[in-house]
C-alpha positions as CSV (number, residue, x, y, z in Angstrom):
1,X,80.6,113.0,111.5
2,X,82.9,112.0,114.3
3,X,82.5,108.7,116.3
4,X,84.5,108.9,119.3
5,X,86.1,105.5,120.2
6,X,88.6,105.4,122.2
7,X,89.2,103.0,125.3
8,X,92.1,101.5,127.2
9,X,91.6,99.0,129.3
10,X,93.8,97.7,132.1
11,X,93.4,94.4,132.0
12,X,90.8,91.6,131.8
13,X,90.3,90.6,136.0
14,X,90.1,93.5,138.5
15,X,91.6,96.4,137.1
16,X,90.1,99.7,134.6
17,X,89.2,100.7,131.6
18,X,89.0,104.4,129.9
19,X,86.3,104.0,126.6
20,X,85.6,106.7,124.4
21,X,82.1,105.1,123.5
22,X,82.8,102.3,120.8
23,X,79.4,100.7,122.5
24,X,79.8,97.3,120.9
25,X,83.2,96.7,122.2
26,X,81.8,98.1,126.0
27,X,79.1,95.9,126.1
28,X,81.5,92.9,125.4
29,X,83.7,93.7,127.8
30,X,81.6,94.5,130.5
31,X,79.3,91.1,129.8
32,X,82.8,88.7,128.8
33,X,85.1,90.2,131.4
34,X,83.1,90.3,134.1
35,X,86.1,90.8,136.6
36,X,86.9,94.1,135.5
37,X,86.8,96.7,138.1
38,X,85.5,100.2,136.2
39,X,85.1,101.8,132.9
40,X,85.9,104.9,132.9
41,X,84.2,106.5,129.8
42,X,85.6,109.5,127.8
43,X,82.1,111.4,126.6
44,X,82.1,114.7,124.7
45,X,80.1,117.5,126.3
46,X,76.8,118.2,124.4
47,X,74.9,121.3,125.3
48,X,71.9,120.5,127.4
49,X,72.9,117.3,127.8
50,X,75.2,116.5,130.7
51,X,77.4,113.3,130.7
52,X,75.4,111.2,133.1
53,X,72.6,111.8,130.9
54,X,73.9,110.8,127.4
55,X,75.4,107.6,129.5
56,X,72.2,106.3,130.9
57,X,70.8,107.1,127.5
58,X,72.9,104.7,125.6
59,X,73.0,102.2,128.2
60,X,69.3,102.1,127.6
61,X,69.7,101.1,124.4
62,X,68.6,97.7,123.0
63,X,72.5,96.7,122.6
64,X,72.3,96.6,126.6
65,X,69.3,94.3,127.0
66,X,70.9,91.5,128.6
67,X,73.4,93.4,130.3
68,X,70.2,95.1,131.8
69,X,68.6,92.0,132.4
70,X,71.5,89.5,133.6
71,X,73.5,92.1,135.8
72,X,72.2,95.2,136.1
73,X,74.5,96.3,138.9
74,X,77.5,95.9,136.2
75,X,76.6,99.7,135.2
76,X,77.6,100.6,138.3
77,X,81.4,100.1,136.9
78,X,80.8,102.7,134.2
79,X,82.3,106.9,135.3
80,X,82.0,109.1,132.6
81,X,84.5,111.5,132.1
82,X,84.5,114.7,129.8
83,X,86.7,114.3,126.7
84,X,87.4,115.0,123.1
85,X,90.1,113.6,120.9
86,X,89.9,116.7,118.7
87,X,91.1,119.0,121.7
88,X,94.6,119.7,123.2
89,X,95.1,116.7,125.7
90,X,92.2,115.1,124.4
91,X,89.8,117.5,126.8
92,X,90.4,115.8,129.9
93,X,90.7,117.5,133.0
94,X,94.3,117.4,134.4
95,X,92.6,115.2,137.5
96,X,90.7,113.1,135.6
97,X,94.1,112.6,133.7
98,X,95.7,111.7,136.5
99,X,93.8,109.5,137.3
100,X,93.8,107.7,133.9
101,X,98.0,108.2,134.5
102,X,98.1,106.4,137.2
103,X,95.6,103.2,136.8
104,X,94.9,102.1,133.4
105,X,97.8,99.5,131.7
106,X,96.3,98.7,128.1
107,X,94.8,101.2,125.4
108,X,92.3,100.3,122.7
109,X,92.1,103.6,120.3
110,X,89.1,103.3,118.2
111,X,88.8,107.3,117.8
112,X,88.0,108.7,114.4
113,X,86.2,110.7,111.4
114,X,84.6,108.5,108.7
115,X,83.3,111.3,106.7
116,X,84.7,110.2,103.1
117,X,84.2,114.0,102.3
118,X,86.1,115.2,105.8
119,X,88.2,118.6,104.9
120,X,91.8,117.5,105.2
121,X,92.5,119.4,107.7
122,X,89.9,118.6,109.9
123,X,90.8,114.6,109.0
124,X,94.3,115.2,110.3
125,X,93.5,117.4,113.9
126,X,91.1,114.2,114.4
127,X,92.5,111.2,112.8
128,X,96.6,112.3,113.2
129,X,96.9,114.6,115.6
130,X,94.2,113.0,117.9
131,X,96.6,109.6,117.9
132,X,99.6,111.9,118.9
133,X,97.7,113.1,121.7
134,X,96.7,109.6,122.8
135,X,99.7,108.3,122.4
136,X,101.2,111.1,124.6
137,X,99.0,110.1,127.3
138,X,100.0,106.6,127.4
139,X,103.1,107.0,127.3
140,X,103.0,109.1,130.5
141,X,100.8,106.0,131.9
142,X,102.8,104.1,135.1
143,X,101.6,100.6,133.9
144,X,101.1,100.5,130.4
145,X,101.3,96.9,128.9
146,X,99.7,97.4,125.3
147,X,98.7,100.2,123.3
148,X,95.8,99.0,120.2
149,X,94.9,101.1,117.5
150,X,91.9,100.7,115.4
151,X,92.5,101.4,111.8
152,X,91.3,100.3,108.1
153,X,92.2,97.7,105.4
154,X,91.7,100.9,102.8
155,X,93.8,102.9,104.5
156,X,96.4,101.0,101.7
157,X,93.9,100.4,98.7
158,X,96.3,100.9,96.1
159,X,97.6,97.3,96.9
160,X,94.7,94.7,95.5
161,X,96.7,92.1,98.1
162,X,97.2,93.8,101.6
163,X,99.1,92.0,103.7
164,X,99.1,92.3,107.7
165,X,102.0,94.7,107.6
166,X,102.7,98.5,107.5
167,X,103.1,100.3,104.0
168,X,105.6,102.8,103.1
169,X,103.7,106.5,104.3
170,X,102.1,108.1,101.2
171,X,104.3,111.9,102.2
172,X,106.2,112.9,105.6
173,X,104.1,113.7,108.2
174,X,106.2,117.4,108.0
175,X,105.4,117.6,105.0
176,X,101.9,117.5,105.1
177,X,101.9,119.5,108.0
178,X,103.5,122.4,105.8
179,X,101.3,122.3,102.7
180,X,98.1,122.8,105.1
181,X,99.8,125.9,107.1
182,X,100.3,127.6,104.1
183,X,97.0,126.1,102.2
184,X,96.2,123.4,99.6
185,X,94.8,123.6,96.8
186,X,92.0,121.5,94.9
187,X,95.1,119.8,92.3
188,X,97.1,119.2,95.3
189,X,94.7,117.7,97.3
190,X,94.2,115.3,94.1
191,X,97.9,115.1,94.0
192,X,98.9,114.3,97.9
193,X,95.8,111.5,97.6
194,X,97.1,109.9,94.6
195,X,95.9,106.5,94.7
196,X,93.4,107.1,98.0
197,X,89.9,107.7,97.7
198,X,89.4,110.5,100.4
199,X,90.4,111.9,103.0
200,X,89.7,109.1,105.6
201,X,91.8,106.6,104.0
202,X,94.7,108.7,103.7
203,X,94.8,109.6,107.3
204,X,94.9,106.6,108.5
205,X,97.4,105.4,106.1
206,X,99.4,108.5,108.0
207,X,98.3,107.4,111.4
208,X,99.3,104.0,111.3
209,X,102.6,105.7,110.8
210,X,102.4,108.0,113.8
211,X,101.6,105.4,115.7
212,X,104.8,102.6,114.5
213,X,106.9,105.9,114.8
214,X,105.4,107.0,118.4
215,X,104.9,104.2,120.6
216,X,108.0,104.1,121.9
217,X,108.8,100.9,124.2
218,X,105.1,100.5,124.4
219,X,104.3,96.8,123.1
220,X,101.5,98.4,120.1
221,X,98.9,96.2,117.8
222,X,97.4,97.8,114.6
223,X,93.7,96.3,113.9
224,X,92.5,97.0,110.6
225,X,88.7,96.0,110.1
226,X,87.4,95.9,106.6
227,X,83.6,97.1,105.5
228,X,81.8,96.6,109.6
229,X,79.1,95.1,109.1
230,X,76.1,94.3,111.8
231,X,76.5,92.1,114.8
232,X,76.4,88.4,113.7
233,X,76.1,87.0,117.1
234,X,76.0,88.6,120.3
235,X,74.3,90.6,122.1
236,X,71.9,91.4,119.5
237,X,71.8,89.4,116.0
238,X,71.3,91.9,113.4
239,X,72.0,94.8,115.1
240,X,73.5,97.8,114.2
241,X,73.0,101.7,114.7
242,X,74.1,103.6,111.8
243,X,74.5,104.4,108.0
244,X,78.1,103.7,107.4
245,X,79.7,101.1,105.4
246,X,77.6,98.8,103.0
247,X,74.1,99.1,105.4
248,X,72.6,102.8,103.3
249,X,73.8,100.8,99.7
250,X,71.7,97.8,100.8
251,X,68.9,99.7,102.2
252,X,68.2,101.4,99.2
253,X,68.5,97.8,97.2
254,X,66.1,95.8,99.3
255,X,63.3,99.4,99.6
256,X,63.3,99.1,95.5
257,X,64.9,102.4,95.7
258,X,68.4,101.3,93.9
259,X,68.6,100.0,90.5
260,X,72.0,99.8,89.5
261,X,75.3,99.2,90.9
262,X,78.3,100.4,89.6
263,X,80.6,97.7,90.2
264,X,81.3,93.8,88.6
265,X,79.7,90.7,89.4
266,X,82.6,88.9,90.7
267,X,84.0,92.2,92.6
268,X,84.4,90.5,96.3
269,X,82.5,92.7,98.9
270,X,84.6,92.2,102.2
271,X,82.2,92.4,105.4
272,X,82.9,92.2,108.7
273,X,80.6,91.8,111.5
274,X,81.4,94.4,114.4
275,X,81.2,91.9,117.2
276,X,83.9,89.9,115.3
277,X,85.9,92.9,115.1
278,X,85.3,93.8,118.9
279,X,86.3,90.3,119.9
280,X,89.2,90.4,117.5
281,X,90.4,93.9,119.4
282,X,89.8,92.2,122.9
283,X,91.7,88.7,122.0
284,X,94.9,90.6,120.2
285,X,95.4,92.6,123.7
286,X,95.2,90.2,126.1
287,X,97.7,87.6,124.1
288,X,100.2,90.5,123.7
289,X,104.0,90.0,124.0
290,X,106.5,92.5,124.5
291,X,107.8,93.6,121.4
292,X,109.8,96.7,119.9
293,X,107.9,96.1,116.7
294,X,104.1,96.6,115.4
295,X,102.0,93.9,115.1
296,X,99.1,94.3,112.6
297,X,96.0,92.2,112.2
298,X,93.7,92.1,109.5
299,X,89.8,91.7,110.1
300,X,88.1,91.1,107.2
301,X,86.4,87.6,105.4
302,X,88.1,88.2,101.3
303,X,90.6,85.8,101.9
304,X,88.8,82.7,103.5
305,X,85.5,83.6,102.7
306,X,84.7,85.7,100.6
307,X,81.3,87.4,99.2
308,X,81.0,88.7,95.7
309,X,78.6,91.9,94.7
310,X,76.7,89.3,92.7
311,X,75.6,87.3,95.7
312,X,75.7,90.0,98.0
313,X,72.9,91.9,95.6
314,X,71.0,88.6,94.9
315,X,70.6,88.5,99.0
316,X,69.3,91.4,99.1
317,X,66.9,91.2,96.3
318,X,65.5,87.9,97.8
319,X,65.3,89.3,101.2
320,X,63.3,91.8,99.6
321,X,60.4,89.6,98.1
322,X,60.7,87.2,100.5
323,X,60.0,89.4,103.3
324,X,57.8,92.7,101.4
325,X,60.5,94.8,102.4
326,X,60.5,97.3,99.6
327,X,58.9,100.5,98.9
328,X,59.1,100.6,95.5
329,X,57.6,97.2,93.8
330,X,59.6,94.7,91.6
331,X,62.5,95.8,93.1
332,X,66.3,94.9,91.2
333,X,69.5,96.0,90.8
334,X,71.7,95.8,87.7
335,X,75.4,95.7,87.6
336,X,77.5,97.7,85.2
337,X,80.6,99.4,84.6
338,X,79.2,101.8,81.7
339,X,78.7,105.3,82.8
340,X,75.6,105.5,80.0
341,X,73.8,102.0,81.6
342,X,74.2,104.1,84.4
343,X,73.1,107.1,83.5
344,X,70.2,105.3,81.7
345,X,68.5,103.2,84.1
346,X,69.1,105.8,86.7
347,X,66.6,108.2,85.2
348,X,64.7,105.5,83.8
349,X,63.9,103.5,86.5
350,X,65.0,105.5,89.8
351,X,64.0,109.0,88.7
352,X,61.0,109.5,86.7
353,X,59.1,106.8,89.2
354,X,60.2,108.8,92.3
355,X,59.0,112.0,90.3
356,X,55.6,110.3,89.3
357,X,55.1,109.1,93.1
358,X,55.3,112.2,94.3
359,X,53.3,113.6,92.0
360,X,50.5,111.3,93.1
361,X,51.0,112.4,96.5
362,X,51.4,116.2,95.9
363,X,47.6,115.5,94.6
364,X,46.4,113.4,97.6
365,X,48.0,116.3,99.6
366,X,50.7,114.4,101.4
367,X,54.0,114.8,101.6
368,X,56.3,113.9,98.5
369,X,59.5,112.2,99.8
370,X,60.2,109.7,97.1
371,X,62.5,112.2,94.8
372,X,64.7,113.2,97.9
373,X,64.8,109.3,98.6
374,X,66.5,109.3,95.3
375,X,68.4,112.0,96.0
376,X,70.2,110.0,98.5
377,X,69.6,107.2,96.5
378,X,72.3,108.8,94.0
379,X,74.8,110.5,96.9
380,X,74.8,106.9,98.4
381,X,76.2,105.5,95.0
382,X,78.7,107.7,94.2
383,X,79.8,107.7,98.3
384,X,80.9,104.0,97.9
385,X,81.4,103.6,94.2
386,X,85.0,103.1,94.4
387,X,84.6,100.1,97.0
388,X,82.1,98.7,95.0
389,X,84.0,98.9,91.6
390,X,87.0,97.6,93.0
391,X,88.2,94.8,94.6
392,X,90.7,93.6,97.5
393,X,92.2,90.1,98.4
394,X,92.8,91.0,102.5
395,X,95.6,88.7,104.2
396,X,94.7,87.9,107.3
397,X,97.1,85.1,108.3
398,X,98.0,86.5,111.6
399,X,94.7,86.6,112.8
400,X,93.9,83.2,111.5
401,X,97.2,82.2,113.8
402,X,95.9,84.2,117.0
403,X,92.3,82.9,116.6
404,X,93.4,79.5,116.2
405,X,95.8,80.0,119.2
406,X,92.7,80.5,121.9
407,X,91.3,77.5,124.0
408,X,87.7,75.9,122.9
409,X,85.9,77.8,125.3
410,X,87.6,81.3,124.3
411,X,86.7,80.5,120.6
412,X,83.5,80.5,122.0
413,X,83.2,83.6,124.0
414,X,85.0,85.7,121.2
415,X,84.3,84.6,117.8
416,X,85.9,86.1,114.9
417,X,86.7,83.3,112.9
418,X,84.8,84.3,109.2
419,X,85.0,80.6,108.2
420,X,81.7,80.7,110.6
421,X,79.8,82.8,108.4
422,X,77.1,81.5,106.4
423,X,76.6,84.4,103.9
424,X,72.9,83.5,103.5
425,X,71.9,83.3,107.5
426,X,74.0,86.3,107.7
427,X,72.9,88.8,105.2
428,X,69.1,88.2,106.4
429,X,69.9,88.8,109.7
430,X,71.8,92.3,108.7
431,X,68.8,93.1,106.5
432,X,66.4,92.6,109.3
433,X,68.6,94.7,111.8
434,X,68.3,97.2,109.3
435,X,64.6,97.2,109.4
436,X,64.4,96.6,112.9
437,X,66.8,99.2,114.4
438,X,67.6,101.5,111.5
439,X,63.8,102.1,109.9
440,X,61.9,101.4,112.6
């Protein structure tokens, strides 16, 4: 799956912005900057579905309420504009480009695939050669000030301390480039990977590259977020629209669906609330110096405060009594790091009850669903295992500095400090967004 995110943003009074949907980050800047003149929003073409109407349809999403509510005539800043980061000059029209060209002064490029099973060479038209596109655009832009890119913590995970600073590229950009036109096989892929999960995290580890070897005299930030997590604040606490990350392991934890984790009990899950990593994007532009060289700030909670699977699990599994949210009763989750515990309880206590469920309601003449729940149950588990079985300490000095750097009242409109997070309040509220906007 692709999510195309991609803005640029002029500046914070009465100037433009280009966003390639990223719907948290729009939302903030439309309600926290209200000065700005127009959004112009890059929106891939969708058969039977024109642009105007896949805009007003996610404007009338929840996310917008009081947006909707407060200052309704603040839509009337949004113009979509046909794009795609996987085409040649990223699908826009040459006078939409213009246009683009000739007013917009800061770029936030939050465009990519986060399909962990992505083929590589469909990871590297999107991921790669979607930044060398962007970053040909910008610098062709009159009044560029900034150029932000949006990448990972994991896009380095061989280090178990990852500082706020670029690693050496895991192979030439030419090189890859070489292997792929004359095909790759299965070893190799293992081989070019080496110490990266998939295909995602090694792109980005790439891309980061492009972008420090690309930007030319454009002053350039790096943002890498860690696991997002759902909003902890505002617009919506609790929300959040999709399956990535931690939200499908913990669904299946708190339905009774997931026994076991493959991980250990002081392993340090690093979450990230989105709107923490939207404000974190917004604040690192706007205090931009000039610069020839990359800055790179870390969001992410490990270092300051951090959350361990055993806490994180226990959350979900009093979430889960205390609000009846399973599907499955007595729900709990083991932790191991024995393939055979695994194995065991997984047939034991996942399997055989799905089958027997179903069984019941092949008989009451319903639909059986619980042994493909467990089907996912399992896919889910394997997804993420190597997240959950290992763990990071992420440095995030520099962001500590910049956060610490904004007035009262700024720390107050853009909160991303994680000392704020109370893991308890927090985790409810993400379980409850779960239910409330994910399962409803």
């Amino acid at each position: 799956m692709v999510i195309p995110q991609l803005v640029m943003l002029s500046n914070y009074k009465t100037e433009t912005i280009l966003l390639f949907s990223f719907q948290v980050l729009l939302e903030k800047l439309l309600y926290s900057c209200p000065k700005l003149d127009k959004v112009y929003i890059l929106v891939r073409e969708k058969k039977g579905v024109n642009i105007d109407q896949r805009i007003r349809s996610m404007i009338d999403q929840p996310l917008f309420t009081r947006l909707r509510t407060e200052r309704p005539q603040t839509f009337e800043k949004i113009v979509p504009i046909v794009g795609d980061i996987a085409e040649p000059r990223l699908g826009i029209k040459a006078e939409d480009e213009e246009i683009l060209i000739k007013e917009v002064s800061i770029v936030f490029h939050v465009a990519a695939t986060v399909n962990f099973k992505e083929k590589l060479d469909v990871a590297m038209n999107i991921n790669v050669a979607g930044t060398e596109r962007m970053l040909d655009l910008t610098r062709r832009m009159e009044n560029v000030k900034c150029f932000v890119y949006v990448s990972t913590v994991y896009s380095n995970p061989h280090q178990k301390v990852i500082e706020e600073v670029l690693y050496p590229e895991p192979i030439s950009l030419e090189e890859i480039r070489r292997l792929l036109k004359v095909g790759i096989t299965d070893d190799q892929l293992n081989e070019i990977l080496k110490d990266r999960p998939n295909t995602y995290s090694f792109t980005k580890a790439l891309t980061e590259h492009v972008v420090a070897k690309n930007h030319g005299t454009i002053p350039t930030i790096i943002v890498r977020p860690s696991i997002v997590s759902s909003i902890k604040m505002d617009p919506i606490v609790g929300w959040v629209d999709n399956w990535f990350g931690a939200t499908g392991n913990f669904t299946t934890m708190f339905r009774g669906l997931n026994r076991i984790v493959f991980t250990r009990p002081d392993n340090i899950l690093d979450l990230i609330p989105v709107d923490y990593v939207s404000n974190l994007i917004i604040v690192a532009a706007s205090k931009m110096k000039s610069s020839k060289d990359v800055e790179v700030y870390n969001s992410s909670t490990s270092a300051e405060n951090p959350l361990t699977m055993h806490n994180a699990i226990k959350l979900a599994i009093e979430y889960s009594y205390k609000y009846k949210a399973y599907d499955v009763p007595l729900p709990f989750v083991l932790v191991t790091r024995f393939r055979w515990l695994l194995f065991l309880v997984s047939i034991i206590f996942e399997k055989i009850p799905a089958y027997i469920a179903d069984a019941f309601l092949w008989l009451r003449r319903k639909t059986v669903r619980y042994s493909k729940f467990q089907a996912k149950v399992s896919l889910i588990r394997t997804a993420y295992e190597y997240f959950t079985d290992n763990s990071w300490i992420i440095c995030a000095s520099k962001t500590r500095a910049l956060f610490d750097s904004l007035s009262p009242s700024d720390k107050i409109m853009f909160p991303c400090d994680p000392k704020d997070i109370v893991w308890e309040e927090y985790m409810f509220s993400y379980f409850k967004g779960i239910r409330q906007f994910l399962l409803k």
